[in-house]
N, C-alpha and C positions, 0 to 999 in steps of 0.2 A: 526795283526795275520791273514796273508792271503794264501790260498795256493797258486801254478803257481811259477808258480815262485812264522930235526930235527938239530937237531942242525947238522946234516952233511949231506948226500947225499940221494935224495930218488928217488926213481921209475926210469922207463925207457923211452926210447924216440920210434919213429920209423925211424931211420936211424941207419947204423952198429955199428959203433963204440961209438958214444954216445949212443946207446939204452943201449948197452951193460954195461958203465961207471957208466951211472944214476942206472940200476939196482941193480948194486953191490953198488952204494951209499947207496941203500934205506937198502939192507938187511947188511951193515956194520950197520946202524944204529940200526939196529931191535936186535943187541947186545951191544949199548953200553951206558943204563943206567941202576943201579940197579933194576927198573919194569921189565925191558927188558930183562934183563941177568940173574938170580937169583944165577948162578956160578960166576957172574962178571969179567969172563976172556976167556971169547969166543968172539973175537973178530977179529979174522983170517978174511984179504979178501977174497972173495968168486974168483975164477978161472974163467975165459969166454973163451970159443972158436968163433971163427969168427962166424959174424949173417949173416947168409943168402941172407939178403937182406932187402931193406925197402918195397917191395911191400908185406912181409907176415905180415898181421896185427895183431893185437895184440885184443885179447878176450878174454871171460871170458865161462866157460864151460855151456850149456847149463842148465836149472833147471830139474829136474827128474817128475816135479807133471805134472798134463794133464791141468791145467791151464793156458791161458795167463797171462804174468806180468803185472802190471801199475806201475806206480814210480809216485813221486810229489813230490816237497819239501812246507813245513812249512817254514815262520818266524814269531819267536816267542819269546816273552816281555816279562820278567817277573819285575814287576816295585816294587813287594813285596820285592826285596832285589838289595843291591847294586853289582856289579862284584864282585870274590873276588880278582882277577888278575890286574886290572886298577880302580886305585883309584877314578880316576874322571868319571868314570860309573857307572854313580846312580842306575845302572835297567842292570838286566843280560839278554843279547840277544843271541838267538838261532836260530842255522839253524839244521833243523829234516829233512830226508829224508822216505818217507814212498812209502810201497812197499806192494802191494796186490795183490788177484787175481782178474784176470779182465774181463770180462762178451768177450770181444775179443778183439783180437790186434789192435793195431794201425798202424799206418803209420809213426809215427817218433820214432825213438830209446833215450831212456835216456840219457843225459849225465852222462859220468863217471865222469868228474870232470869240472869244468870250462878252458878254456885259463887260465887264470889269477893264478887262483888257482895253474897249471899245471906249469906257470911261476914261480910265487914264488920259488915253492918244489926245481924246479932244479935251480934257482940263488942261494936260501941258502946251495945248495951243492956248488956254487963255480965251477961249471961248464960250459965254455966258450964255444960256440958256436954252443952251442946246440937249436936244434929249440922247443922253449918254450911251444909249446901247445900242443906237444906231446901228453902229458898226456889224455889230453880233446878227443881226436880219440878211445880210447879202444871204443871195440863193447861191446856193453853192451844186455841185454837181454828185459828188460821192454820197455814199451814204456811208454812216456809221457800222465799224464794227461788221461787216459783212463776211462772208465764206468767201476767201482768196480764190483764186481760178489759178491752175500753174502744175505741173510737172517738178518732181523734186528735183532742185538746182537747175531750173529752165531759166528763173526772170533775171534777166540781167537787172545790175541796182544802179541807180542816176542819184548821187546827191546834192541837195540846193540847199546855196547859202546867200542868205537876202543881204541887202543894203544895211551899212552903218544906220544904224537906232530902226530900223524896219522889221516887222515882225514875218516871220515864216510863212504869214500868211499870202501874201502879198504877192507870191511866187505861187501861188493856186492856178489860175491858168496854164502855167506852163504843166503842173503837177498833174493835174487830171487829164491832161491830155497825153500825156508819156504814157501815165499810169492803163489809160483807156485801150493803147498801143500794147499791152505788155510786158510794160515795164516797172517792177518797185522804187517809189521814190522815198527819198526820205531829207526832209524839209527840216531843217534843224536852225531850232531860236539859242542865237550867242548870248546867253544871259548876262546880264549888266550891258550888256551894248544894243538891247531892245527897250525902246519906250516903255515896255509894261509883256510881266511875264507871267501868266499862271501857271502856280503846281496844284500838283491832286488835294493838298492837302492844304487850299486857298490862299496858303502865299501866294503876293504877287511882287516881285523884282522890280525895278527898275532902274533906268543906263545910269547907272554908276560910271563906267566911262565916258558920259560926256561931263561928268563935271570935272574931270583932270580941267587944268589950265591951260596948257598948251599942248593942242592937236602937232606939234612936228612930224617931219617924215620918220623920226624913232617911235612916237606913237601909230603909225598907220604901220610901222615894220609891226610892233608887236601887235595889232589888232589880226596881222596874216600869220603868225606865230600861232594866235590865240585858235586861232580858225581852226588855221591846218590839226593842232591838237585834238579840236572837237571833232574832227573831220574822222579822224583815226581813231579815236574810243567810241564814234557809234561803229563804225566800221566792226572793231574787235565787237561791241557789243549785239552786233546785228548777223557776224558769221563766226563765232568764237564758239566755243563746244559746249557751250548754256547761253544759248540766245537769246533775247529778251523779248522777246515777237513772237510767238507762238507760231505763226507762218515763216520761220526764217528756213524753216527745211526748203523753202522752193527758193532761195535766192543761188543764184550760179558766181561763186565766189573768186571765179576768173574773169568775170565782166561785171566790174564796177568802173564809173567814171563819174565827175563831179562837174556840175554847171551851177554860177552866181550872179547876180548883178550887183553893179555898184561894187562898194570892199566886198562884197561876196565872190561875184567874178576875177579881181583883183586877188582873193587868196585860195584859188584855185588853185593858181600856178604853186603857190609855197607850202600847198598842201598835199602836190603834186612830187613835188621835188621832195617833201618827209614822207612819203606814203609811196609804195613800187606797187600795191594793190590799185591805182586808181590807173588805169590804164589811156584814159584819155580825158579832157578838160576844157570846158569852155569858159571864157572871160564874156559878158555882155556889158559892154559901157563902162569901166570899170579901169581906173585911173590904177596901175599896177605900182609896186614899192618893192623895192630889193629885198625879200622879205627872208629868206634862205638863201646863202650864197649855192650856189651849183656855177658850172662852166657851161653846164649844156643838158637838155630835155629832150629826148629820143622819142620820147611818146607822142599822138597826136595833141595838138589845139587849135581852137577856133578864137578867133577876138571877133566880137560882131559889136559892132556901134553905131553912134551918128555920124552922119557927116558935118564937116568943120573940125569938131572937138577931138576925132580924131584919125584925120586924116594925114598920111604921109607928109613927113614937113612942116605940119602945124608946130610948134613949142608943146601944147598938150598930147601929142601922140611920141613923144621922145622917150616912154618909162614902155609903151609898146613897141618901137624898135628897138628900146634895149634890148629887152625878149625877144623880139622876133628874131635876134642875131643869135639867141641861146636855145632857143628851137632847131634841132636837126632833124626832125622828123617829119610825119605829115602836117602842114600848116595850110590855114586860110587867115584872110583880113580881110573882113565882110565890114562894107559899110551901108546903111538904110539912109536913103535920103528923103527927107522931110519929118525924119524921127527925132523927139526929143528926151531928154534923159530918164524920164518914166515914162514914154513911148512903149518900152520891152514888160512891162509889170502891169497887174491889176488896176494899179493905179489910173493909166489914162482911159481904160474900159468904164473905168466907174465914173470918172470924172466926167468923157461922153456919155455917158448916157443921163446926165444932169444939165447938158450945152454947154457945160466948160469947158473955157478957150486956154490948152495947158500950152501954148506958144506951136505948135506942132502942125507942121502941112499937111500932114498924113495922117489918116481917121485913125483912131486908137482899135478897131476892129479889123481894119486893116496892118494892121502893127502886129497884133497879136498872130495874126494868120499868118506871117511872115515869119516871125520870130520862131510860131513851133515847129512852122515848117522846115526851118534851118536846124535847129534844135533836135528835131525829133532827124532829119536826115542825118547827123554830122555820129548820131549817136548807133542811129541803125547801121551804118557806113564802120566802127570800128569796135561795136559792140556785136553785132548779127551778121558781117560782112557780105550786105547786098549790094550792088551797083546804085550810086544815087545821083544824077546827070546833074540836079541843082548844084551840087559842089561841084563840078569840073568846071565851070565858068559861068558866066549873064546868059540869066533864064528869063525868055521870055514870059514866064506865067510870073517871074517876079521881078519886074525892070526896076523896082525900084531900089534892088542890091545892086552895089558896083563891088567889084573883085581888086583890091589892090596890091600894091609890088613895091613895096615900102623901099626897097633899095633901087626902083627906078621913081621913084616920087610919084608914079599915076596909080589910080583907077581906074577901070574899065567897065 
């Protein structure tokens, strides 16, 4: 426990025609399992116009707060239970990525993802002669290993949990912009349900969970099972009386809450429901499964999606007014119209800025700026408690949320 160190096509490269191929890989994927899709039949290639060139690199939007970022990763043991994905793994192993403000900058930039990692994603698309570490180049914003900024027990902690077979990484946008805010995050890879995982000690993993045979809704129950457990041992392991973060003295262990997209946002709720530390939870796009029985959720939540896929009355938005019937507490139903199901994640950032067409009316920079903005309000709102006007109703600085009332069938 030290710090320092899908089943089809994903991410882009940095050369033309392969940048372009990998991209539409990643975001054909990001439609085609039932977490993914909640319509189940959006699955249309995304369109590309010629890339530019390989000298424009590939980045991720700057963060909005006046902080520098740090990044670090975690590995981390849990020897209390066995895998639930590989039988002969006695002890569930994790790689957490953590992202804070930083007293200043550094001199080296984060990795967005490994080589290795980068390899993987685009071999399991099946894609020839693509140069493999692509991925591992995106500019990222933090830098490594930096001197945390913070007050002992000040940061409140936000944790992100990405899409079925999605790596942690992918959640970087939202991560360094929290983090830039004052916030510690901590971005945590579900091993065996990530295309490709490295540890320190150059294992690398891979989804074992997607080769079960059949995805059922008892498969998608235990993937939010699986969550919520991981959810709760970085937790002990990040505010427990032997921390494993060297900086866990500044985390404020009365303000934690968790945000996911895809099954990530999905097992929010059932991570919610096993854990009374996480105080409030956001679902983003994220097709939900009765994953813990409870009656009812006192805490806040947010669902923030597209519109259509899950909008009041749709067939796909029926596992969200389940919940939203078992929500007593603070609630919103945010939906982004002209956003598509990797609209909210790095994905469609990178994908624009290549001229691919992920189906989406709505620019991927403009997505992104929406999403943190709800994101980063819904969090300061029950994490900091400041007044935040964006959630009381339709803002005009962002006409493109509608506010809905699942039990009157509109939005507004």
């Amino acid at each position: 426990m030290r710090t320092k160190p899908w089943r089809r096509r994903l991410l882009l490269t940095a050369t033309a025609l392969t940048v372009i191929a990998t991209v539409a890989a990643l975001t054909s994927v990001a439609f085609a399992n039932p977490t993914n899709t909640p319509s189940g039949n959006d699955s249309s290639t995304p369109a590309a116009r010629a890339y530019a060139g390989p000298s424009a690199a590939l980045y991720l939007p700057r963060p909005t707060g006046r902080h520098p970022v740090g990044a670090t990763a975690l590995y981390l043991k849990d020897t209390s239970r066995p895998d639930p994905w590989v039988a002969e793994a006695n002890a569930r192993e994790l790689m957490v990525s953590l992202w804070y403000p930083a007293r200043f900058a550094g001199k080296r930039r984060a990795l967005y993802m490994t080589a290795t990692e980068s390899e993987l994603l685009l071999k399991d698309g099946g894609i020839a002669g693509v140069p493999y570490d692509a991925l591992s180049k995106v500019r990222t914003n933090a830098f490594t290993d930096v001197v945390p900024a913070g007050r002992p027990r000040a940061l409140p902690l936000v944790v992100l949990s990405p899409g079925f077979t999605k790596p942690r990484s992918t959640l970087t946008a939202w991560a360094e912009d929290l983090a830039s805010h004052g916030y510690l995050v901590a971005g945590i890879e579900h091993t065996y349900e990530s295309v490709a995982t490295t540890f320190p000690d150059g294992r690398v993993t891979t989804c074992a969970a997607c080769e079960l045979p059949d995805r059922t809704e008892e498969f998608w129950k235990e993937v939010g099972r699986v969550r919520a457990a991981d959810v709760s041992f970085v937790l002990d392991e990040l505010t427990g009386s032997r921390p494993a973060w060297q900086g866990a003295s500044l985390i404020d262990p009365s303000r934690i809450a968790m945000a996911g997209h895809s099954a990530g946002g999905a097992s929010a709720l059932a991570a919610m429901a096993a854990d009374t530390r996480l105080r409030a939870g956001i679902d983003i796009d994220g097709l939900t499964h009765d994953s813990v029985p409870y009656t009812e959720l006192s805490r806040p939540f947010l669902f923030l999606g597209r519109q259509g896929n899950f909008s009041p009355g749709m067939p796909s938005a029926v596992s969200w007014e389940r919940d939203w019937a078992r929500l007593t507490g603070w609630k919103r139903w945010l939906l982004v119209a002209g956003a598509q199901h990797a609209s909210f994640t790095d994905v469609a950032l990178l994908a624009e800025q290549v001229g691919l067409d992920i189906g989406a009316d709505l620019p991927a920079n403009r997505a992104m700026e929406i999403t943190r903005a709800y994101v980063r309000a819904f969090f300061d709102l029950h994490l900091r408690n400041p007044h935040q006007s964006i959630l009381n109703g339709p803002s005009p600085r962002y006409p493109e949320v509608t506010f809905c009332a699942p039990e009157a069938r509109i939005c507004r």
